[in-house]
Every structure is written in structure tokens, then in C-alpha cells.
C-alpha positions as CSV (number, residue, x, y, z in Angstrom):
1,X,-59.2,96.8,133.1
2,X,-57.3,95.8,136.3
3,X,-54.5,94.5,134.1
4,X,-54.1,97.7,132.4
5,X,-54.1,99.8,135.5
6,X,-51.1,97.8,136.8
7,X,-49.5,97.9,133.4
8,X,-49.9,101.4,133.3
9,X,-48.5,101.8,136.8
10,X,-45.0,99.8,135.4
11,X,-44.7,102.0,132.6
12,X,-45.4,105.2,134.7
13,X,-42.4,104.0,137.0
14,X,-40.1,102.5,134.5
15,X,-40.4,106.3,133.0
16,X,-39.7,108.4,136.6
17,X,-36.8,105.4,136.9
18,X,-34.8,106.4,133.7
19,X,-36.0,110.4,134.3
20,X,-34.3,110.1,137.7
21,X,-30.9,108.4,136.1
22,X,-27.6,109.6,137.4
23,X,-24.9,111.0,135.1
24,X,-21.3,110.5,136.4
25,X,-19.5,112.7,134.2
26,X,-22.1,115.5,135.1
27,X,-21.7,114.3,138.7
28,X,-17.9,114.5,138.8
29,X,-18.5,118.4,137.7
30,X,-20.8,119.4,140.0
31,X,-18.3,117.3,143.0
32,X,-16.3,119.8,143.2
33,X,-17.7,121.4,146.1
34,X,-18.1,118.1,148.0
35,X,-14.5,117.7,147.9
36,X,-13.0,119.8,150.6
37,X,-14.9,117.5,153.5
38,X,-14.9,113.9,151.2
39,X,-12.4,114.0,148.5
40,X,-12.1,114.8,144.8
41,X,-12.9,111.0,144.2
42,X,-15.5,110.7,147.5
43,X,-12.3,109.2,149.8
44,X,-13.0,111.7,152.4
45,X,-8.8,112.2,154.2
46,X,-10.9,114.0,157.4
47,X,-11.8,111.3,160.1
48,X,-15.2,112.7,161.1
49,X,-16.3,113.2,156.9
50,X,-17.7,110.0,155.2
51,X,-15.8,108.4,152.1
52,X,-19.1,108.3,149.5
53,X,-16.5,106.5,146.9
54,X,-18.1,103.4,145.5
55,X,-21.5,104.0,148.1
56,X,-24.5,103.2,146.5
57,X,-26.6,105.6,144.4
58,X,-29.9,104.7,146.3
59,X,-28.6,105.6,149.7
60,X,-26.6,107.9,148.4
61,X,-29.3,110.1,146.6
62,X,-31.6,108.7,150.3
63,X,-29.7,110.8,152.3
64,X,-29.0,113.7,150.0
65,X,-32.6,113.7,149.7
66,X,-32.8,113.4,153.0
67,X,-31.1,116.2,154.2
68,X,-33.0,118.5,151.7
69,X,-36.4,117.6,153.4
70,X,-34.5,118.2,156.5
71,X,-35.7,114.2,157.4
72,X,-31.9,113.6,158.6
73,X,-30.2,116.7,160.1
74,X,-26.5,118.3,159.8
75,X,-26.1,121.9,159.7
76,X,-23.4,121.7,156.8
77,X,-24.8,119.1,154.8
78,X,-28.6,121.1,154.8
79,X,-26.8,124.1,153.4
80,X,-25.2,121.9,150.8
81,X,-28.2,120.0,149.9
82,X,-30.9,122.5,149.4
83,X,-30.4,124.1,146.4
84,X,-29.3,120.5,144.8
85,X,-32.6,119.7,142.2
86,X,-33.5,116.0,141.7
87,X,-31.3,115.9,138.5
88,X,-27.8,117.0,140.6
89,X,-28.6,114.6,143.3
90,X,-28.5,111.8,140.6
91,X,-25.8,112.4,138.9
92,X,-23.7,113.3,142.5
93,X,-24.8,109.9,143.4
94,X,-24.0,108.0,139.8
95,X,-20.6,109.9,140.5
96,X,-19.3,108.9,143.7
97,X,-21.0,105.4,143.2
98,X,-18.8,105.0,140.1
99,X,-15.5,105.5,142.4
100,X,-13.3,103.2,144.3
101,X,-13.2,103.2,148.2
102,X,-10.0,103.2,149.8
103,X,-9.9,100.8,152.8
104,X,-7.9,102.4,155.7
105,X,-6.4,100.8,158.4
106,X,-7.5,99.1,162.1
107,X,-6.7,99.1,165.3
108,X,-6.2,95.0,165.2
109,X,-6.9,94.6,169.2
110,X,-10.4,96.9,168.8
111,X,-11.2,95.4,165.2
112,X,-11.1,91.6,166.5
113,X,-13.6,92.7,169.3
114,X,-15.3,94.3,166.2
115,X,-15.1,91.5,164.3
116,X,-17.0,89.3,166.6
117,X,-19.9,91.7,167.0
118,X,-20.0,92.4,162.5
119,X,-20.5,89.1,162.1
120,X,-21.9,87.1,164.8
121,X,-24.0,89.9,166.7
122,X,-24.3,89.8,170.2
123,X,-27.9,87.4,171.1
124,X,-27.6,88.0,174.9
125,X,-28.0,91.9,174.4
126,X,-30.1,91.2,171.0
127,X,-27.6,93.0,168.8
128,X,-27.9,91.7,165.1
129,X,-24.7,91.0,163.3
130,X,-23.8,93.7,160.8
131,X,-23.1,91.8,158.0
132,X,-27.1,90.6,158.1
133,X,-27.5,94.1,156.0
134,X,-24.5,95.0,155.4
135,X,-23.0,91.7,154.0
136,X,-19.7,89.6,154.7
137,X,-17.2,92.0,153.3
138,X,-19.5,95.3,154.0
139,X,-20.9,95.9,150.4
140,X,-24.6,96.3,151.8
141,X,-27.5,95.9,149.8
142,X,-28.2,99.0,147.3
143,X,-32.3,97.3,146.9
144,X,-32.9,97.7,150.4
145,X,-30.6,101.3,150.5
146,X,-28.4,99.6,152.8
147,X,-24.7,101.5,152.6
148,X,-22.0,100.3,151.9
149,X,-19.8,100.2,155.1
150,X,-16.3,98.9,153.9
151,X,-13.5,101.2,154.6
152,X,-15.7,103.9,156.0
153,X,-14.0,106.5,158.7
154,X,-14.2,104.6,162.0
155,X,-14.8,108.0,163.8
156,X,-17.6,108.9,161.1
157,X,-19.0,105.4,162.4
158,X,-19.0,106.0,166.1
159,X,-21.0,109.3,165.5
160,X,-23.6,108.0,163.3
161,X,-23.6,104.5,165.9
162,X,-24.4,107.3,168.4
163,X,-26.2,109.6,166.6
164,X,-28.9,106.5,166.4
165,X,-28.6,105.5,169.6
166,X,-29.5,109.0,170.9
167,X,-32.6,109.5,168.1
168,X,-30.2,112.7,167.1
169,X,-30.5,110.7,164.0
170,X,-33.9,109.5,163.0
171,X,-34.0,109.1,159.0
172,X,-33.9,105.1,159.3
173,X,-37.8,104.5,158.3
174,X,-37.5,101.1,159.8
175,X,-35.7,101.9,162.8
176,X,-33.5,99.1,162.5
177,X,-30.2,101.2,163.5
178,X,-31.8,103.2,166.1
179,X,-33.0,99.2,167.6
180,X,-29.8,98.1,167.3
181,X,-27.4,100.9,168.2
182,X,-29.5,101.5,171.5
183,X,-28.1,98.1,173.0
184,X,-24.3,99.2,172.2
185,X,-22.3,100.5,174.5
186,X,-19.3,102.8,173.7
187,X,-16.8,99.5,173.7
188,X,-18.8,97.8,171.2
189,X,-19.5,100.8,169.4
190,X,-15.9,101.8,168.8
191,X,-15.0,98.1,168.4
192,X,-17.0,97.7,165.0
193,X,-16.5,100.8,163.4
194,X,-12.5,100.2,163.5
195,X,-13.6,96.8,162.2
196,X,-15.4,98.1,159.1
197,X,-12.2,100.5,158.9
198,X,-10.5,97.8,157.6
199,X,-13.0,96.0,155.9
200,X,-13.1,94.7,152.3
């Protein structure tokens, strides 16, 4: 009986998996709103807007969900995100997963500090290396809905860096960021997001 409990269980979750499936092509439709702050293709040309191109679906439809339930705050995105139903964040999220970042460009004296911090960490002021989550060349982990950080706007960076630092953003469950960002100063803050910048 306990077998086919658990059975049942897979079956009831491999059917809300493929119910909940993105659709790219519908997604690239229903983009076209998005693209005055991140770009027809999710490359985002305004500094303090995030490039979504070739983010992962699971965070991505994480913080669209997100902002509906009003779990991580922005006055823009909230109005965005509200009248979005579980079916349009999927296939916004299969669509800008689908594209290609575009890496920008670093401040080399800033991004070597970066550098050091990304993949070493800092063990004297208990800040983790970035790449621990976020991997080597910033492709993250989409399992554990960590983003994607490669090419990402350095100033969209510092704001979320500080944003957890502060608690002004509180949707990380395990309060990893938050932990992590609190030990940063402004330095090492601005140092690795013109790192990941450049990163690929």
C-alpha cells in the first residue's frame, strides 16, 4: 500500500511537471511587454534592468512567481506580474531561457578584485565564493534555482547585493545571499558584480 502511495505521489507530480511546461514561441509573444526595461531577446541595454536571456526557467518562473505573491518586492515588476497566470509565467520563462546572453564588458582593475572574491571567497570575513552556486563560468545551478549570473548588469548586481544585505530583499528561502551579502562591503560588492559583467 505504501508503495502505491509513493507511486501515486510520482505520477501526481510527473503530471503538474508537464501541466506547468513552458512554451517559447508562446513566450516570445507574450515578451513583448517585457521588452522596453530587458530587451526583445531578454538582453536588457538599461544598466539597473536584468538581462533574463539564457536565465533559467526555474528561477526565472521563482521570481515571477515571486513577485505575484508579493514574496520579493518591486513596484514595477508586481504590476507586471499579477495578472500573469501559471501558464504565461511558463512559457515567459521557456522564452527568455531559450535566448542567448550577451556578455558586456569590465572594469579590469574592479573585476580582478572581483575575481578573487567569485572564486576564492573571502574565509577571514566568512564570505563563500560565488562560483560554489553559481559555478566557474557563472551558469548556476537551475535544480537548486540558482541564476545564472554571467553577463548580468553590474549595477543590477550591486542593487540586488544590497538589496540582501539590507533584508529590502528577502525571497532567498535559505537565506544564503542575505548571509553572505551582509559581510560585503561596498568595495567587494561593486568589485564582483563588474566581475560577473564580464563573465562567461
Amino acid at each position: 500500500m505504501k508503495n502505491l502511495a509513493i507511486a501515486a505521489l510520482v505520477v501526481l507530480g510527473a503530471f503538474g511537471t508537464a501541466q506547468a511546461a513552458g512554451d517559447a514561441a508562446a513566450g516570445q509573444t507574450k515578451a513583448a511587454v517585457c521588452a522596453a526595461c530587458h530587451g526583445a531577446d531578454g538582453n536588457s541595454m538599461v544598466p539597473t534592468f536584468p538581462k533574463l536571456a539564457g536565465q533559467h526557467e526555474s528561477y526565472l518562473t521563482k521570481q515571477l512567481t515571486d513577485f505575484k505573491s508579493g514574496a520579493r518586492k518591486d513596484p514595477t515588476m508586481t504590476g507586471m506580474a499579477m495578472p500573469l497566470s501559471d501558464q504565461d509565467v511558463a512559457d515567459l520563462a521557456a522564452y527568455f531561457a531559450s535566448q542567448k546572453v550577451a556578455i558586456g564588458s569590465a572594469n579590469a582593475e574592479k573585476a580582478a578584485v572581483g575575481k578573487k572574491i567569485y572564486q576564492g571567497g573571502d574565509a577571514a570575513k566568512g564570505i563563500s565564493a560565488c562560483m560554489a552556486c553559481h559555478g566557474p563560468s557563472g551558469a548556476g545551478n537551475p535544480g537548486a534555482k540558482y541564476p545564472a549570473l554571467q553577463g548580468q548588469q553590474s549595477m543590477y548586481v550591486v542593487k540586488q547585493l544590497q538589496d540582501f544585505r539590507s533584508g529590502a530583499r528577502g525571497n532567498d528561502v535559505a537565506k544564503i545571499m542575505p548571509s553572505i551579502a551582509a559581510r560585503m562591503s561596498d568595495a567587494e560588492i561593486e568589485a564582483v558584480a563588474e566581475y560577473i559583467a564580464g563573465l562567461h
